[in-house]
N, C-alpha and C positions, 0 to 999 in steps of 0.2 A: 303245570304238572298233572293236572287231575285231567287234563285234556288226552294228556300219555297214558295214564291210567284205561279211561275208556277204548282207546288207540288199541292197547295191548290187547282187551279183553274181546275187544272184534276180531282182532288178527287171532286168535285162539279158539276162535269160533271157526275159521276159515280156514285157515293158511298150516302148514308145518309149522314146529320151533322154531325150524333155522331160519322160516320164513319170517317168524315173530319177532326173534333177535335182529333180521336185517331190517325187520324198519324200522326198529326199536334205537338201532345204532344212526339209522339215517336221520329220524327223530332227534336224537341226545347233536347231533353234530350242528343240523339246522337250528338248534334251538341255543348253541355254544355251550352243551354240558360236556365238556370234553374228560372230566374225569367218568362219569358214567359212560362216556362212547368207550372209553379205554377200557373198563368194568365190564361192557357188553361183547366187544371182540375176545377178552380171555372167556367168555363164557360158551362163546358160540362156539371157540375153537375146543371147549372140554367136550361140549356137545358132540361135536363132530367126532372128537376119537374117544365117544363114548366114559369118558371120567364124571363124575359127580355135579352136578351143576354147580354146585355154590361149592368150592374149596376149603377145604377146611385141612388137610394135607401139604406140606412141602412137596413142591415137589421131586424132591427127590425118593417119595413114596408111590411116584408112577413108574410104569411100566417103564425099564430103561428103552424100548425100542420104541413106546410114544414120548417120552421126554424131550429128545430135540425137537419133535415137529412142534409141539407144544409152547417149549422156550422159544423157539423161532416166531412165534405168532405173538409169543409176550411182549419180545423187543418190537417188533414191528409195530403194534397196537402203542408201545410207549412213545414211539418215536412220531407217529402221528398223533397221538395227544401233546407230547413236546411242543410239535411245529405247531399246531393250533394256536396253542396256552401262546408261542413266540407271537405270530403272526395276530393275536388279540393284545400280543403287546403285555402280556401276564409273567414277566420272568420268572419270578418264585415260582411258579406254578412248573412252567416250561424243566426250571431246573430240578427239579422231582424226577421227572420224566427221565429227562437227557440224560444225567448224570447216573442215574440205577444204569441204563445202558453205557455210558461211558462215550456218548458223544458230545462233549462240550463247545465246540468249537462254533455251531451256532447259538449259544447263550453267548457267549464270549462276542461276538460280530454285534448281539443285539445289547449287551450292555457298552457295547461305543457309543452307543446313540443315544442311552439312558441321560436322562438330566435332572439336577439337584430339586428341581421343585415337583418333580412327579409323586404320584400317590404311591405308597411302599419304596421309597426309595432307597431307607435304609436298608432293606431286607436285601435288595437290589447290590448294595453298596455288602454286606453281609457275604453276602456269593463271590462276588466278586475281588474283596482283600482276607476275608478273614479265610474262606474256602477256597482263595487260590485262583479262582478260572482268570479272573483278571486283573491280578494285583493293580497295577501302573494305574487302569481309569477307574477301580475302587477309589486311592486315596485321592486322587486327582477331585471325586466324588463329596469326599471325606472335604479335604478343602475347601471347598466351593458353596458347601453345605455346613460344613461345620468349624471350618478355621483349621488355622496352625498349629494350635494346643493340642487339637481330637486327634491330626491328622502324626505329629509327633509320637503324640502318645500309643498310636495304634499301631504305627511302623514299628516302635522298639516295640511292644508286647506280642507283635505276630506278622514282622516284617517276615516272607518269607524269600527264598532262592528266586523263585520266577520274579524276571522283571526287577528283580532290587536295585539293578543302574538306574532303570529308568525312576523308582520310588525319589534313590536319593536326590536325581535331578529335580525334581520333583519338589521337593522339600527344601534343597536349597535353593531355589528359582524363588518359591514363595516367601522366604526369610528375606531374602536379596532385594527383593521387590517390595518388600512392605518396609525397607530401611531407607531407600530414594525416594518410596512417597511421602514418606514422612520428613526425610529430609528434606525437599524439596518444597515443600508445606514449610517448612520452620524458615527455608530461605528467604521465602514470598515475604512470608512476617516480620524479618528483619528486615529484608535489602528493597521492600514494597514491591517487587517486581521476583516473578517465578524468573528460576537461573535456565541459561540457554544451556547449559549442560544437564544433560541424561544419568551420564554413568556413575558409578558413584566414586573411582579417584579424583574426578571431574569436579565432581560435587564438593567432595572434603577439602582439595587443594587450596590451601590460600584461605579456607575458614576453619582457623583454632578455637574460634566462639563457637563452633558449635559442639565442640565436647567440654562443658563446665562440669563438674565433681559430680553432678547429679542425672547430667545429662544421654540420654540413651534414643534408640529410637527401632527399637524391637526387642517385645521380653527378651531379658539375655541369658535365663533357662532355655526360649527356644534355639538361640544362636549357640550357647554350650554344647545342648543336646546335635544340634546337627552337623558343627565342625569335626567331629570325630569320625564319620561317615565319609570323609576325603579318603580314607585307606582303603575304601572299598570300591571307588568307580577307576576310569579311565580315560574317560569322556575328558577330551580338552577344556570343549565351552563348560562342563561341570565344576571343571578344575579351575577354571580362570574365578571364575563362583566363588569356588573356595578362599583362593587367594587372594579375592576384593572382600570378603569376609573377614577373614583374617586383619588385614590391612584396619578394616574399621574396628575391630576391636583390640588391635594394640592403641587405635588412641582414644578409646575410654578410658576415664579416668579409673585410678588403683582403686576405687569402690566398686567398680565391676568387673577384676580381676579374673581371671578364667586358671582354676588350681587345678589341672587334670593331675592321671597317673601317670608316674615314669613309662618313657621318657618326655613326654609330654606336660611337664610340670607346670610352666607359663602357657599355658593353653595356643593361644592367641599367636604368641612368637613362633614356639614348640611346632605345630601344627602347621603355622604357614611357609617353617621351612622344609617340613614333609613337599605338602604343596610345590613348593617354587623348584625343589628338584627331580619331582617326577616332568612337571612342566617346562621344564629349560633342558632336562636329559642329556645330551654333552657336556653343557655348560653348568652341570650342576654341584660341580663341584666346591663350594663356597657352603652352602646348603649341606650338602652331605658333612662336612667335616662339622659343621654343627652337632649330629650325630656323633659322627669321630670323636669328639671330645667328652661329652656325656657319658661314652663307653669306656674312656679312657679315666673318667673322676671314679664312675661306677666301680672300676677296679682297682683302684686306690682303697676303697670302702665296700667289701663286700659286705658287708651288715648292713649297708644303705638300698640302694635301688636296682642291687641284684644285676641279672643280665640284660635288664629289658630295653634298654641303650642301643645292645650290640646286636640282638636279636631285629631290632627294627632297622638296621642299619645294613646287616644282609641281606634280610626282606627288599629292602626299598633298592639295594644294588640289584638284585636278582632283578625286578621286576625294571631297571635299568638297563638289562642284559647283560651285566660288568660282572658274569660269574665269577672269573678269576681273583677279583679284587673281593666280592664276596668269601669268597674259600678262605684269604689272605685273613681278613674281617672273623671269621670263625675261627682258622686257627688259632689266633691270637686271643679271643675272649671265649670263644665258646667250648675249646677241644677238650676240659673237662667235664663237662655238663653232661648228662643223660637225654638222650636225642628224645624218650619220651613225653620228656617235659617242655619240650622246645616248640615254641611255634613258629620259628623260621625253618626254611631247607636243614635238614642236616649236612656234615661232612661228604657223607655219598653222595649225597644227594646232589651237591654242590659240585663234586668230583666229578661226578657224569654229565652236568650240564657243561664244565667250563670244560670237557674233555681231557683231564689233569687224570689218566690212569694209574698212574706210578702213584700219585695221594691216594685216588680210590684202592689201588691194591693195600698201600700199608695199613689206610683205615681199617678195611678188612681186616687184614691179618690181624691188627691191634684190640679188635674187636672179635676173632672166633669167628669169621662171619668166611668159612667155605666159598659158599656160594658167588657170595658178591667180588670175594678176591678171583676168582676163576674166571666170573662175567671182566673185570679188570683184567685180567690176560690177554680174554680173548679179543677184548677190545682195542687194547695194545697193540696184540697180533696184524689186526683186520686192518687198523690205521699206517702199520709197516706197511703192511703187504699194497692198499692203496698207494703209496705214495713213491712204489717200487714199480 
């Protein structure tokens, strides 16, 4: 640095400013000071159109007719400190840069290639789940570095939208996988010999020894906390996941019971016949009427477990595509309820997808709702007039 010092003081002898700043900048870039390269291009560019050298002003205290040329030389200067800090392999650094500009997309390419034992790799991991740029190979990061527990706990306190299919895959792959190696280890031990089956019905089939009262073979806080995350993907192979998940903890012993909320009260059973009827879909009717029923105790006892029976029971028809029989499902448990408090489809809602106008008109009407009875007209109309 004291070599730049001298550098400067020659060039100030000789040269212009902008001459001083350019090799000033060539200097910091040769030498990898890339936040002072960045520092010296906003300076040369205040130079140029005559502002202040050292800023001390927003700017939006310049000149509005110098301001863009200005901001335009700022992004630019960060985006070449960006790709430096990237291309040195310095993400945190990189993501300062990118991110005040709003281009992420090469941080994101460069954290795929990030891996668990590099130096900063939390911070790395930091960017990537808790700020979003790249949820999926943050917790993937998280795992690999820090286990199931960190990786758990991090999804539920700031799982966000991006990427949350691929998170849950994620999460349940590594539960699933730490249950067959360890089963598989307990096999060797009894039967002297690792079992020629992989998968884990494979595994369980035909050994009841291996669930005694005590017996488990992944914390079953982590297997609670991740089976409730089946309501959220749609992925097959996720789903298949889920329901080899399931399967192994209904034959845990009643010590490690799984108590969820309505409707999900036997966790384990509750859950895996969510599971088996999004997965079997024509054929899920056996499944579904498991619901059916729970909705049907539910209103026997409204004091007990409320509508949430009936509520997950349109849901999972909807998401079925069997809107008609969802509508059917609502009318019957839900048509008094206040649509605000619902978190399945409403009546209309229901109305318009299973194309049942004459329901959407009355809802409407039953309800004040102008609008929506009119859009129900005209909907009527347009499906006459189609099929005339």
């Amino acid at each position: 640095m004291q070599d730049l010092f001298a550098s400067a003081d020659a060039a100030l002898e000789s040269g212009s400013p902008a001459q001083v700043l350019e090799m000033l900048a060539r200097e910091f870039h040769q030498a990898g000071l890339y936040d002072l390269l960045f520092e010296a291009r906003g300076m040369a560019k205040r130079l140029e159109l005559g502002l202040p050298l050292i800023q001390t002003e927003p700017t939006t205290s310049f000149r509005e007719d110098l301001r863009p040329a200005y901001e335009a030389a700022i992004i630019a200067a960060a985006r070449e400190a960006g790709e430096l800090h990237l291309a040195a392999g310095n993400i945190p650094s990189a993501y300062r840069y990118l991110h005040a500009i709003g281009e992420l997309e090469p941080i994101a390419a460069a954290i795929d290639s990030a891996e668990p034992g590099e130096e900063d790799i939390d911070n790395v991991i930091a960017i990537a789940f808790q700020n979003g740029v790249h949820p999926a190979r943050g917790l993937e990061l998280i795992l690999r570095r820090h286990g199931i527990c960190r990786a758990i706990t991090a999804f539920g306190m700031n799982g966000a939208e991006k990427d949350r299919e691929r998170c849950v895959a994620l999460l349940v792959s590594a539960v699933h996988s730490e249950i067959i190696e360890r089963m598989i280890r307990a096999i060797e031990a009894q039967e002297g010999a690792p079992p020629a089956q992989t998968r884990l019905p494979e595994l369980m089939n035909g050994r009841d020894w291996l669930f005694g009262d005590w017996d488990y073979y992944v914390d079953t806080s982590h297997l609670t906390s991740v089976i409730p995350y089946c309501l959220e993907t749609s992925d097959s192979e996720t789903l298949r996941l889920f329901d080899e998940l399931c399967e192994y903890g209904c034959r845990l012993s009643p010590n490690f019971a799984f108590k969820g909320s309505p409707p999900f009260e036997n966790g384990y059973v509750d859950y895996g016949h969510y599971v088996k009827s999004v997965l079997l879909g024509v054929d899920a009717d056996p499944h579904l009427e498991h619901f059916y029923h729970k909705a049907i105790e539910a209103e026997a006892d409204p004091e007990g477990f409320g509508t949430e029976a009936a509520q997950t029971l349109v849901s999972l028809l909807v998401r079925l595509g069997r809107h008609q029989e969802a509508l059917q499902v609502f009318s019957r448990f839900l048509s008094s309820e206040e649509p605000a408090y619902l978190r399945c489809p409403t009546a209309m809602q229901l109305s318009y997808a299973a194309a049942d106008y004459e329901h959407l008109r009355e809802t409407a009407r039953a309800r004040g709702d102008l609008l929506s009875y009119t859009a129900a007209r005209l909907l009527a109309s347009q499906r006459m007039e189609t099929a005339s």
